[in-house]
C-alpha positions as CSV (number, residue, x, y, z in Angstrom):
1,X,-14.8,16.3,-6.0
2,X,-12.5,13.4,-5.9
3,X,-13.1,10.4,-8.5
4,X,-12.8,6.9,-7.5
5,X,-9.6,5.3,-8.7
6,X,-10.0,1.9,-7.1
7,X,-13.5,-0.1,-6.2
8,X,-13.8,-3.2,-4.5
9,X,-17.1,-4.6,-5.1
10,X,-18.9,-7.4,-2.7
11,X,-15.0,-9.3,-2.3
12,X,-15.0,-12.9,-1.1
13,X,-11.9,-14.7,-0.7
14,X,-12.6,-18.0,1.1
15,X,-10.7,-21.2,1.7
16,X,-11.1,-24.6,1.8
17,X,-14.3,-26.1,1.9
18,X,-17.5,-27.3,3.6
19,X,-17.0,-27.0,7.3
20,X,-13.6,-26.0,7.0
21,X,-14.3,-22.7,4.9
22,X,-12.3,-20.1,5.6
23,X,-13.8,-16.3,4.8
24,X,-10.4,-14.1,4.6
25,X,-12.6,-11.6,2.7
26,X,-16.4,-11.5,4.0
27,X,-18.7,-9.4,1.4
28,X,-16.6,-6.1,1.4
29,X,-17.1,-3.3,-0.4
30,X,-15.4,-0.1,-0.5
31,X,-13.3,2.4,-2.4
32,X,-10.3,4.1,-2.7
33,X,-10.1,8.3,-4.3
34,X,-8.1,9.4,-6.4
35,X,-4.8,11.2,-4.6
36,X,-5.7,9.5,-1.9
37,X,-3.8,8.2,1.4
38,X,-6.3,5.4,2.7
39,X,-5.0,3.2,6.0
40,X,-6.5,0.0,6.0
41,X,-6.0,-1.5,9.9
42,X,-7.3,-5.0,11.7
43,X,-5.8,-7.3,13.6
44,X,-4.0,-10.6,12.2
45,X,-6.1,-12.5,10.5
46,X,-8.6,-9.8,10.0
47,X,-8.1,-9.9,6.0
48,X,-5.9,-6.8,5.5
49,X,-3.3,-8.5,3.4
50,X,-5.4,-10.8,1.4
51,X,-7.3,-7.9,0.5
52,X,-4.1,-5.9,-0.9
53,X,-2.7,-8.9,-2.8
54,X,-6.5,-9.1,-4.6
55,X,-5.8,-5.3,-5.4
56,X,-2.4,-6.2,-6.7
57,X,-3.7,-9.3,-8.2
58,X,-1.3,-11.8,-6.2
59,X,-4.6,-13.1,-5.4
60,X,-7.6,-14.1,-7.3
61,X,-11.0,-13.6,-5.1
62,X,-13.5,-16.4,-4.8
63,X,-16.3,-13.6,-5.5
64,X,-16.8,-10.0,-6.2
65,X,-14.9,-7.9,-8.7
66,X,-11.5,-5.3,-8.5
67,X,-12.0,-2.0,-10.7
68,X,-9.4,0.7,-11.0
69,X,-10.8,3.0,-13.0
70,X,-14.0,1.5,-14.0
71,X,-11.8,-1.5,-15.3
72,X,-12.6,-4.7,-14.0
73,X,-9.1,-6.6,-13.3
74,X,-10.4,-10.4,-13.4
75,X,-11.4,-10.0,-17.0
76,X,-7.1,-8.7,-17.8
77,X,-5.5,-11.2,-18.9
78,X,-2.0,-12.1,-20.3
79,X,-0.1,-8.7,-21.8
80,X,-3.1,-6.5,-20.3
81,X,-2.6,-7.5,-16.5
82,X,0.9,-7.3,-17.4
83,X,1.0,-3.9,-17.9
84,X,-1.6,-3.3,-15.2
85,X,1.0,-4.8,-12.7
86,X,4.3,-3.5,-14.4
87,X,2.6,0.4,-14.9
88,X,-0.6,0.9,-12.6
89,X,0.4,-0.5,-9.3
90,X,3.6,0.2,-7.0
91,X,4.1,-2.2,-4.6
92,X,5.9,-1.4,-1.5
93,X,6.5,-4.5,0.6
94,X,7.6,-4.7,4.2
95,X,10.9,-6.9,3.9
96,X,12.0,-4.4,1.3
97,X,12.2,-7.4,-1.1
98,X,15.6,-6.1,-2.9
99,X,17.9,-8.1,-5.0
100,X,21.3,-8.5,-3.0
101,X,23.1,-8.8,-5.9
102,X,21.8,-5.7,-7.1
103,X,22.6,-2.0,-6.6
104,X,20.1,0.8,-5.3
105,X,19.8,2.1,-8.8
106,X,19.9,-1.3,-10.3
107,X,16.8,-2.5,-7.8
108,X,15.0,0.8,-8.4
109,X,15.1,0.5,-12.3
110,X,14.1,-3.2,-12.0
111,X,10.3,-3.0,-12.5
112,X,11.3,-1.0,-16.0
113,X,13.2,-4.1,-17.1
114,X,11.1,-6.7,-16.0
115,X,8.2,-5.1,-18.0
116,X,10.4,-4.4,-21.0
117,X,10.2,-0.1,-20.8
118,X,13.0,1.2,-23.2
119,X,12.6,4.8,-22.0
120,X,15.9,5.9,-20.0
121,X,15.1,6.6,-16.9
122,X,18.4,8.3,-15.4
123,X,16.8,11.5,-14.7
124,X,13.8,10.1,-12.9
125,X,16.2,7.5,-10.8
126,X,18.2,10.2,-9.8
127,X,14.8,12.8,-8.9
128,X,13.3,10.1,-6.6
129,X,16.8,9.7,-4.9
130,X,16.9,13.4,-4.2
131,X,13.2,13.7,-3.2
132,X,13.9,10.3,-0.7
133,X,17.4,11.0,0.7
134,X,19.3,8.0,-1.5
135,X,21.3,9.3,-3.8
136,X,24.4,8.2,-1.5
137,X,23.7,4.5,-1.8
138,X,22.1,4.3,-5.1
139,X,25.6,2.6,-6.2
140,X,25.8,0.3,-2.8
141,X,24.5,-3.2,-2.1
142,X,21.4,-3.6,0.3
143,X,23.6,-5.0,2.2
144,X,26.1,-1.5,2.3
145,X,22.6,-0.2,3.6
146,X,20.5,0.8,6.4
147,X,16.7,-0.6,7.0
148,X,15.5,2.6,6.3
149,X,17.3,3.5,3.0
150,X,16.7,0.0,2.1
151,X,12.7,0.5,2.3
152,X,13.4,3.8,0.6
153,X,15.2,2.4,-2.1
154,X,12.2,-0.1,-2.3
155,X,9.8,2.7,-2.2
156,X,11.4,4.6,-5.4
157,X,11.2,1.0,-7.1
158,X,7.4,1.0,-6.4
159,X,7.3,4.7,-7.5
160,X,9.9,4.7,-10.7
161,X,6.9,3.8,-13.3
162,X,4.2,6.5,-12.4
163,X,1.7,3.7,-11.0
164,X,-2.0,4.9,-10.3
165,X,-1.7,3.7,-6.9
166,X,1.0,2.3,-4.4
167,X,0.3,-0.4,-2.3
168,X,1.9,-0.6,1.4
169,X,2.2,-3.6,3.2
170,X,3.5,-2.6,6.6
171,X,6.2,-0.5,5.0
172,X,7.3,0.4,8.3
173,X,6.8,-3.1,10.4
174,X,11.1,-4.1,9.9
175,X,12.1,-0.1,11.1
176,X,12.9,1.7,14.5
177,X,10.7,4.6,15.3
178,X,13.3,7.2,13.1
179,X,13.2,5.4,10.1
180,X,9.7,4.9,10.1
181,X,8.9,8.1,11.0
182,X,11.1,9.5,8.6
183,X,9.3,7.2,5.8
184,X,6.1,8.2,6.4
185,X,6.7,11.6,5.9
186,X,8.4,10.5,2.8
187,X,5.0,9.1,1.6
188,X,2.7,12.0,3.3
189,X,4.9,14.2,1.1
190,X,4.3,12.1,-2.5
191,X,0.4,12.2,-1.5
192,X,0.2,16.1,-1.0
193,X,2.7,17.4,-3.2
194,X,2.8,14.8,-6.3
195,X,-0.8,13.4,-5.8
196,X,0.3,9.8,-5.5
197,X,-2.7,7.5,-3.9
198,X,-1.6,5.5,-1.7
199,X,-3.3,2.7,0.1
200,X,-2.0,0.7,3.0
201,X,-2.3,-1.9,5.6
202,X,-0.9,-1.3,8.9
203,X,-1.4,-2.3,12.7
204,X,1.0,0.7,13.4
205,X,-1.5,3.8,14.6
206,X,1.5,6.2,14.5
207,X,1.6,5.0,10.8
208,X,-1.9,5.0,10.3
209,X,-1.8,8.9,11.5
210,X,-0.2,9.8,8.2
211,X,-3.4,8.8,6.1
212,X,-6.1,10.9,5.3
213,X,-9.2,7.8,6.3
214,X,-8.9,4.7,7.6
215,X,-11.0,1.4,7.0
216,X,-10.7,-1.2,10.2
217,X,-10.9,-4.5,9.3
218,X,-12.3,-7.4,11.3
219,X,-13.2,-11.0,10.3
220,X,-13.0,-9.9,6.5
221,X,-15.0,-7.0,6.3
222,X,-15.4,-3.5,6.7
223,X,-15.9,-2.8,11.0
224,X,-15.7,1.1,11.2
225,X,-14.3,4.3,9.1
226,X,-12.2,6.7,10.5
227,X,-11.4,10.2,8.2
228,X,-9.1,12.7,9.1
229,X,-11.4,15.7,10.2
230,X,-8.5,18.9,9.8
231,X,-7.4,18.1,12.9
232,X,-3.1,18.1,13.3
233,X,-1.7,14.5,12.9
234,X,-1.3,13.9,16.9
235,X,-5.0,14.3,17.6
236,X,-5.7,12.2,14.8
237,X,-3.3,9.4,15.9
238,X,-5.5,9.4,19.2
239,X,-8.8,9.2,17.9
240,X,-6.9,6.0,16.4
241,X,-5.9,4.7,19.3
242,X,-9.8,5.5,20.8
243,X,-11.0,3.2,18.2
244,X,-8.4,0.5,18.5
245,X,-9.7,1.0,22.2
246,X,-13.5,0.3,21.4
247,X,-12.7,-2.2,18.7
248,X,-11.6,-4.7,21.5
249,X,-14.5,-3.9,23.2
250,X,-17.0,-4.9,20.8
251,X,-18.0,-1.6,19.9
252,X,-19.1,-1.0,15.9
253,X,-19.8,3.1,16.0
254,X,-18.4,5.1,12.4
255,X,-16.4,8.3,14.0
C-alpha cells in the first residue's frame, strides 16, 4: 500500500481583508502518494497555482499546515527549508525559466550550485540527457533551442537533485501538441519506471490523461476526484473531458 509523501491539511490562503477577503484556498485537504502522478485541474482563479506555490513554499498559507513526510513545512526554517527547497522539491515551471546566459548543462546543474552540493554530477547530467533526448543541446543557449527541449532541459534541472516530488505548473501550456505530447510521456516514463511523484496543475485534459488521479479544483477547494480505473489513456482522457462537461454544469458527483 502506497504511503503518503505529501499532506495538505485544512489550507487557507486568503487575501485582503473584511469585505474584500479573497479565499484562493477554501479549507482543503487532501494528499499526495508516494510514486505518484496526481493532476490537479480548475479553472483560473480556482486556486491551483496558489496551492502549488504553498507546496513549494513560494507561499505561506493563512491557515492549515504542508507535511511531506509527516514534516510540517511552516515550522522549517532558515538552512532546513533550504534544503527542503534545494533537495525535496523539483520544480518544473511553464516558461521554462532558464538562464539565457547559461548553457543546457550549465541551467541543469544550477539548483546543485545554488544550494552549495559539491558532488560531481557529470554522470547524472549526462543520464537525464539521454533518458530526455538533450544531450545535443546540453552545450547550446536556450536561445540555440527549441520550446520543447528547452522545457526538457528545465525538467532535468527540476529532476538533477533526486527531489521527493516534482511540481508542474503547466509544463506543457508554452508547447505545440508534439512537444507536449512528447513531454508528457517523458514524465509518465520517470513516474512508472524511476518512481518519481509527480504532482501537477493543468487545464490541459490531454495532459491531465497522463496522471494516474485527478483533484478538480473550484473556488479553492476540492470539487470532485477523478482516478484512473485501468482503463488505456484515451478513455481516461474522456471521462476527463465528461467531468470538465458536468463541472460547468454545476454538477459535484466523485467518478
Amino acid at each position: 500500500m502506497q504511503k503518503k509523501l505529501l499532506e495538505l491539511d485544512h489550507l487557507y490562503k486568503i487575501y485582503g481583508k473584511g469585505e474584500n477577503q479573497t479565499h484562493a484556498l477554501n479549507d482543503l485537504t487532501c494528499s499526495v502518494l508516494e510514486e505518484e502522478f496526481l493532476g490537479i485541474m480548475g479553472s483560473s482563479g480556482s486556486g491551483k497555482t496558489t496551492l502549488l506555490n504553498c507546496v513549494a513554499t513560494m507561499m505561506k498559507p493563512t491557515r492549515g499546515k504542508v507535511l511531506l513526510s509527516g514534516k510540517e513545512l511552516s515550522k522549517q526554517k532558515g538552512r532546513e527549508l533550504a534544503r527542503y527547497r534545494g533537495d525535496r522539491i523539483g520544480y518544473l515551471f511553464q516558461t521554462f525559466e532558464l538562464l539565457d546566459n547559461m548553457t543546457g548543462r550549465e541551467n541543469i546543474l544550477l539548483p546543485a550550485s545554488i544550494h552549495g552540493v559539491k558532488e560531481d554530477l557529470t554522470k547524472e547530467v549526462d543520464r537525464l540527457a539521454e533518458y530526455l533526448e538533450i544531450g545535443e543541446v546540453l552545450d547550446k543557449f536556450p536561445e540555440q533551442m527549441s520550446g520543447g527541449q528547452k522545457q526538457r532541459i528545465a525538467a532535468a534541472r527540476a529532476l538533477i537533485l533526486h527531489p521527493d516530488i516534482v511540481l508542474a505548473d503547466e509544463p506543457t501550456g508554452a508547447l505545440d501538441s508534439k512537444n507536449a505530447k512528447q513531454l508528457m510521456e517523458k514524465l509518465k516514463q520517470l513516474n512508472e519506471e524511476q518512481g518519481t511523484t509527480i504532482m501537477m496543475v493543468t487545464h490541459d485534459a490531454n495532459a491531465a490523461s497522463y496522471c494516474s488521479r485527478i483533484l478538480f479544483i473550484q473556488d479553492g477547494g476540492i470539487l470532485n476526484e477523478l482516478r484512473k480505473n485501468g482503463e488505456d489513456r484515451q478513455e481516461f482522457y474522456k471521462r476527463i473531458l465528461s467531468m470538465q462537461s458536468q463541472l460547468l454544469g454545476g454538477s459535484a458527483n466523485v467518478f
